[in-house]
C-alpha positions in Angstrom: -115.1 270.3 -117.8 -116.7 266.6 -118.1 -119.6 265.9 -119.9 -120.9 264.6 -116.6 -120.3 268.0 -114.2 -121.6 270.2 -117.3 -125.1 267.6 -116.9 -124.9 268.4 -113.1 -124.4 271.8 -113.1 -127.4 273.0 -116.5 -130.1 270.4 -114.6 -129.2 272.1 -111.2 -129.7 275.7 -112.9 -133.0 274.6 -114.3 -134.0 273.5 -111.2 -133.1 276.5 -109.5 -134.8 278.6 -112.2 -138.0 276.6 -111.5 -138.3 277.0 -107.8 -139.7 280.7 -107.7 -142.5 279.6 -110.3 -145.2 278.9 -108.0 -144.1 282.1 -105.9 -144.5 284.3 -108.8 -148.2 283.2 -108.8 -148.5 284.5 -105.3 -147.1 287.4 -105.4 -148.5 288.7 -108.7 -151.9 290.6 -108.0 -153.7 288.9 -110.9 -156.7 285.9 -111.2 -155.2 283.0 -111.9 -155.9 283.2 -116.0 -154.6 286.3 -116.2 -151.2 285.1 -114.8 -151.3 281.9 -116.9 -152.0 283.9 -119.8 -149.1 286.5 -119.3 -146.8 283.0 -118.4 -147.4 280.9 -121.4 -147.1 284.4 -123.6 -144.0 285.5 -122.8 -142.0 281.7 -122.4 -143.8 280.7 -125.6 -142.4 284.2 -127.5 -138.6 283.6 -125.7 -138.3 279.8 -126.1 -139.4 280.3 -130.1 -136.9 283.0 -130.8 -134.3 281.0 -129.4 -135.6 277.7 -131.6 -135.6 280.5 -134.6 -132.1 281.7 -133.6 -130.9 277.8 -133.5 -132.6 275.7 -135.1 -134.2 278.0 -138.2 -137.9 278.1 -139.2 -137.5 274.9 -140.0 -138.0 273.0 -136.9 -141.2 274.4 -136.6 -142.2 272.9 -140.1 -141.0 269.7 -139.2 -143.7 269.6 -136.3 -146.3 268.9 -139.1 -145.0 265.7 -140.3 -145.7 263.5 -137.0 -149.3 264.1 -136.8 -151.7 262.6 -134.4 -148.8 262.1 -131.6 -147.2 265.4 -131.8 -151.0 266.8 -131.4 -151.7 265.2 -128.5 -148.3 266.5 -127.1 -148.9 270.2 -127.5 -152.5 269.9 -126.4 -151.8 268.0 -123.6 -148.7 270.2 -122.5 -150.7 273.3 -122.8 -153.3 272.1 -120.8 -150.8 270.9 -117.9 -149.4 274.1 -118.3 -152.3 276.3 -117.6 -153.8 274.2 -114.8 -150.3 274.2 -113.0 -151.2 277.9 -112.4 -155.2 277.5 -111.2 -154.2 274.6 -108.9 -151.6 277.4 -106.9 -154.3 279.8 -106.8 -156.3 277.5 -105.0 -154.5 275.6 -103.0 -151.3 275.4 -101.2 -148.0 275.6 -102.9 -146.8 272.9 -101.0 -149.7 270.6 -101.9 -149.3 271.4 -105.7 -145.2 271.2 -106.2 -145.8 267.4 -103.8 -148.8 266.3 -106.2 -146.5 267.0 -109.6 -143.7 265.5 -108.3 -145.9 262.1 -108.6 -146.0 262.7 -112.6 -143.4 259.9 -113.2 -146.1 257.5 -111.9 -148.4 258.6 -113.9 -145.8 258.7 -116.7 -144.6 254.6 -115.8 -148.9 253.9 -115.9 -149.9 255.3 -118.6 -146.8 253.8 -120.6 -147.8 250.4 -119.4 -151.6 250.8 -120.5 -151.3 252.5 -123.9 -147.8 251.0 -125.1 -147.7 248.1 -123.3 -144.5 248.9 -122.0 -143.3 246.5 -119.3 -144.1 247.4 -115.7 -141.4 246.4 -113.2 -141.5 245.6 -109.6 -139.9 248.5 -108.8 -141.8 250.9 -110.8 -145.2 249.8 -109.5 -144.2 250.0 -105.8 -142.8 252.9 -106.7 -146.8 253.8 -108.1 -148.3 252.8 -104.9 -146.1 254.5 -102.5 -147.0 257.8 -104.4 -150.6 257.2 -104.0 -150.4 256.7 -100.3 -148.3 259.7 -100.2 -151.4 261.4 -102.6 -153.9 260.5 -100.1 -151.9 262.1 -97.2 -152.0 264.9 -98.5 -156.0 265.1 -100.0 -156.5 264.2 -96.0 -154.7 267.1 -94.5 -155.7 270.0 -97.0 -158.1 271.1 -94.1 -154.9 271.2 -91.6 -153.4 274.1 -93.9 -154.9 277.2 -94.4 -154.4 277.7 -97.7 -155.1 274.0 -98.9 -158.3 272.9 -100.1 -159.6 269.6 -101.8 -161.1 271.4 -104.8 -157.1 272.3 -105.8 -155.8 269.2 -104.6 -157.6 267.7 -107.1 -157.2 270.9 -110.2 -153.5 269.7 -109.3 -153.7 266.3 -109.8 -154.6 266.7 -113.5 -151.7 268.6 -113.9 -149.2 265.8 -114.1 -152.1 263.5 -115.8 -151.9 265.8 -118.6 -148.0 266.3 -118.3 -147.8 262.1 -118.2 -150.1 262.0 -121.3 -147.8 264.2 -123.0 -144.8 262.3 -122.3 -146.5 259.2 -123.1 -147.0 260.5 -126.7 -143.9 261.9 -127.4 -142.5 258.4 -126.5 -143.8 257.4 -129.8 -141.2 259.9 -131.0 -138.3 259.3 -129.2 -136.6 259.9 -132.4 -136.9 263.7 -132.4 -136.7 266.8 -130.7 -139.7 268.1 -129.4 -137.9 271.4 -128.2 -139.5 273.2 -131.1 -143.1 272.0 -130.0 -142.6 273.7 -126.8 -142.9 277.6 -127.7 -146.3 276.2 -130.0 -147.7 274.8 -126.4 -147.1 277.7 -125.0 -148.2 280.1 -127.6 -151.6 277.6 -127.7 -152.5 277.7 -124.5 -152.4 282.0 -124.4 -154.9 281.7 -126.9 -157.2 279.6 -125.0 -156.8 281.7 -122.0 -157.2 285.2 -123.8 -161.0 285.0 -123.6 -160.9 284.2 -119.7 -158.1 286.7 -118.6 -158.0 290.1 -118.3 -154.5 290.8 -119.4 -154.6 294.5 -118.3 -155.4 294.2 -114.9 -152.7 293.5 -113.7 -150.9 296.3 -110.9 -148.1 298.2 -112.6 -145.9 297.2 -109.8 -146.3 293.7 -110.4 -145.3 294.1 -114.0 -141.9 293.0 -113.3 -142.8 289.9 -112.0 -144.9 288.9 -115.2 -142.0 289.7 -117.3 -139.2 287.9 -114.9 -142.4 284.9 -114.5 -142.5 283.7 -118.2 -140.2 285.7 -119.8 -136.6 284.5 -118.1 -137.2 281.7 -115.0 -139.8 279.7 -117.5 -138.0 279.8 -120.7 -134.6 279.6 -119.0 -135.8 276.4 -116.7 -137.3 275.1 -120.0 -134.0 275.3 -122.1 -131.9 273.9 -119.3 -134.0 271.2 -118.4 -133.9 269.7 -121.7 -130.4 269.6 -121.9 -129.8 268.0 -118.9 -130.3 264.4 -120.1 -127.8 265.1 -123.0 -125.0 264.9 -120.4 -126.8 262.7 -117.6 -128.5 259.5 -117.1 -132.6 260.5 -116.8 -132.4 259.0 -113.0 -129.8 261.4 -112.3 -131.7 264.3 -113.7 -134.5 263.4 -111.6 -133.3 263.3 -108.9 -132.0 266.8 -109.4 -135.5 267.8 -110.5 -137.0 266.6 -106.8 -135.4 269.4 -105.2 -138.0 272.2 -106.9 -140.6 270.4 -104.9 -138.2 270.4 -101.6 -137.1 274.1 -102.1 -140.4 275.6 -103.7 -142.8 275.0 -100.6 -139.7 276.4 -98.2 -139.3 279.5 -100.7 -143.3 280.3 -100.1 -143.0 279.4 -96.6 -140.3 282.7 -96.3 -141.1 285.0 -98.9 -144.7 285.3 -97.8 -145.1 282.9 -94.6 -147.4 280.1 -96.1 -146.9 277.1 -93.6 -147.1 274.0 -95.8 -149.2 272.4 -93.5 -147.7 268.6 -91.1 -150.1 266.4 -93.7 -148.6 267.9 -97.0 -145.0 267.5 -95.2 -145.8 263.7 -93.7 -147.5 263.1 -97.8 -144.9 264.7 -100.1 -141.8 263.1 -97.9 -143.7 259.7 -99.0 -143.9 260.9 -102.8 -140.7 262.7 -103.0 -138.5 259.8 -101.2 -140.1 257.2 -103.3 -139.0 258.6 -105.9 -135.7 259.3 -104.5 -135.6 255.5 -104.1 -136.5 254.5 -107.3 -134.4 256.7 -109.0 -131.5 255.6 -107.2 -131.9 251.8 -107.5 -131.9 252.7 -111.0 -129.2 255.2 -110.8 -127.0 252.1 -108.7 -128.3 249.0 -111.4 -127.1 251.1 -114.3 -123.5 252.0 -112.7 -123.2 248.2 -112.2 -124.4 246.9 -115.6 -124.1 250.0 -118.0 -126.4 249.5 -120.8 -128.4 247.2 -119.2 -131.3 249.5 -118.3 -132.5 251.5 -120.8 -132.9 255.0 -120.9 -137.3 254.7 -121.6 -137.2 252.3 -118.1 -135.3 254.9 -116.7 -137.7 257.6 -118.1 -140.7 256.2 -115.9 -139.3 258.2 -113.0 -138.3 260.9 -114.9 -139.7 264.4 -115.3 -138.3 266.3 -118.0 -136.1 262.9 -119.3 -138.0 263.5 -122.7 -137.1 267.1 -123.6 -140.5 268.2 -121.7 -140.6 271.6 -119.5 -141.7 272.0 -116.3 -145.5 272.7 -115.7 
């Protein structure tokens, strides 16, 4: 098997293991800490025995060394994290899985403001095009009943938090940051314990806590990351768009949530400027290999820097 259909077919699992995230939080009969809590728990516990069972004790120790960057990563993931889960339980799945999908332009801005990294033509049309897209959707959360502005917005820091992240772990490019992950994770339960109420969950829906965080997080997580081992990052997002295609369709059948026509008309804007981009970049780097590098490629990436999924 090439290195290239083993990239294609680990990304495409991860992406398929991320779809049923946000339906999890709907059919789980929990508040929406008490969900987060149970999710960052058990990925945190399963992605760290993994790193354990590879990597050694070690990795974790080397997490020390890089200081103020590494920090801000694990904050700043846990945070993303957590509000992934509040922004479902308050507004539409569609409207949350079609904000995220934006984080790369958050990703590109934020890398242009605090490293001065170069902002291209492409990139920043690419940034507008989302915002439109953004605002489409902010208008129509009245058109949906499940939508509402006050989770539009809980939603929108999810993938300002998720960018900051990125941004700081692109002052380590030189290491892995898989070990980081499980801490984020493991982090964030403890800032949720004293706002969930961990046994209150229905004993039939105990299944779906374990299955939440448990497998489809920690499995997306691991697969994910490895994607961009075997594929160029425009590649793997591109594969990554589909969780916000699929995820809103999965809700819309499992348990009959109709996205909504403004969160359609909006996230076709985000999702196929992003598409766009990604392919230009995909097309330049087939024609002049080497010539774009992989951290201009990782401004329309999502996981292109060994980050989960929120």
């Amino acid at each position: 098997m090439s290195d290239h259909l083993k990239g294609l077919l680990i990304t495409a699992l991860g992406v398929m293991m991320i779809v049923p995230d946000s339906l999890f939080v709907r059919l789980i009969g929990a508040d929406a800490y008490t969900i987060a809590f149970w999710r960052a728990l058990f990925a945190g516990l399963t992605i760290g025995c993994g790193v354990l069972i590879f990597q050694g004790p070690g990795a974790f120790r080397g997490l020390t060394r890089h200081g103020r960057p590494m920090l801000i990563y694990i904050l700043t993931l846990a945070v993303s994290s957590n509000l992934f889960v509040v922004a479902v339980s308050m507004t539409s799945v569609a409207n949350v899985v079609f904000i995220i999908a934006a984080m790369p332009a958050f990703a590109a801005l934020f890398s242009f403001v605090f490293l001065g990294e170069r902002l291209s033509r492409r990139t920043a049309l690419t940034i507008a095009a989302v915002a439109v897209g953004i605002a489409i959707i902010a208008f129509g959360s009245g058109d949906s009943e499940r939508a509402t502005i006050e989770g539009d917005l809980v939603a929108l820091l999810v993938p300002a938090f998720f960018a900051i992240a990125l941004t700081a772990a692109r002052s380590m490019k030189s290491i892995s940051l898989l070990p980081a992950i499980p801490v984020s994770f493991l982090i964030g339960t403890i800032v949720l314990a004293p706002f969930a109420t961990p046994m209150s969950v229905p004993s039939d829906d105990w299944i779906f806590v374990i299955l939440h965080g448990g497998v489809f997080i920690a499995a997306s997580t691991a697969f994910i990351s490895m994607g961009p081992r075997y594929l160029p990052s425009a590649e793997v997002s591109l594969l990554i768009l589909l969780e916000s295609v699929l995820a809103p369709i999965l809700a819309w059948v499992v348990v009959d949530e109709d996205p909504g026509r403004w969160a359609i008309v909006g996230g076709s804007v985000v999702i196929g400027a992003l598409a766009v981009s990604n392919l230009v970049a995909l097309a330049r780097r087939r024609r002049h290999p080497g010539a774009i590098s992989d951290r201009l490629e990782a401004h329309v990436v999502v996981e292109g820097d060994e980050g989960p999924p929120p």
